[in-house]
N, C-alpha and C positions, 0 to 999 in steps of 0.2 A: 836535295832537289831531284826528281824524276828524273832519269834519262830517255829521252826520244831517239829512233833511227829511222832515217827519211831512205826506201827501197827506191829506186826507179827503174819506170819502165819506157820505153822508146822503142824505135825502129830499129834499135843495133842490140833489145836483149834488156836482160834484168839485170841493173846495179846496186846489189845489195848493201847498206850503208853498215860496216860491220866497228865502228867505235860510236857513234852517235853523240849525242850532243845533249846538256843538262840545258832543263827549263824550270821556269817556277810554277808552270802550270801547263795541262792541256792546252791552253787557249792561246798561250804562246809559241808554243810548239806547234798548231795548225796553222796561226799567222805564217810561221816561217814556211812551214811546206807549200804557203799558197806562194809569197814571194818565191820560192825558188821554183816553182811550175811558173811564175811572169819571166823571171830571169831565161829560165832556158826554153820557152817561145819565145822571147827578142833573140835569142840566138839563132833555132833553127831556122826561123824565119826569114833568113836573110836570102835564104835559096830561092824563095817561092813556091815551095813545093808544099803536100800537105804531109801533115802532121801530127799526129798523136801522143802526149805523154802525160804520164801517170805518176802518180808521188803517192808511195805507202807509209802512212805512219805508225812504225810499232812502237808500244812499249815495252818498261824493262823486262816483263814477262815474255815478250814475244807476239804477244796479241794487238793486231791487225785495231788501231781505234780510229783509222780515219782513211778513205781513199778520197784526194783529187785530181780530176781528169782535166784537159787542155784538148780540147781538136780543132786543126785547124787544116781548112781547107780552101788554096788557092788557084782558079780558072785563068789561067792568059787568053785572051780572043785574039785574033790573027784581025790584021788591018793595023 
């Protein structure tokens, strides 16, 4: 099976996924990078601030085969 490695990016820096995780497919392996960009906007989100993050998926070569982006932006009104 292919090995995937999910990089991330956020407000605090790049987290390079340096053991990665076997898939039986592409297709698989991009489900998971979108679940885990839902996963960790229910997280940051809990501040209300806004927010940007990014999920790079290499493969076993090293090559960049998919980015997904997450922004989120939240206004509080006064009253």
């Amino acid at each position: 099976m292919p090995r995937f490695y999910f990089d991330l990016v956020d407000s605090r820096g790049l987290h390079r996924d340096l053991i990665g995780d076997e898939f039986h497919s592409f297709e698989e392996a991009r489900a998971q990078a979108q679940a885990l960009l839902g996963d960790i906007a229910r997280e940051d989100l809990s501040d209300g601030q806004s927010h940007t993050t990014a999920c790079d998926l290499r493969d076993d070569g090293d090559r960049l085969v998919f980015h997904g982006e997450i922004t989120y932006r939240g206004t509080r009104f006064p009253g």
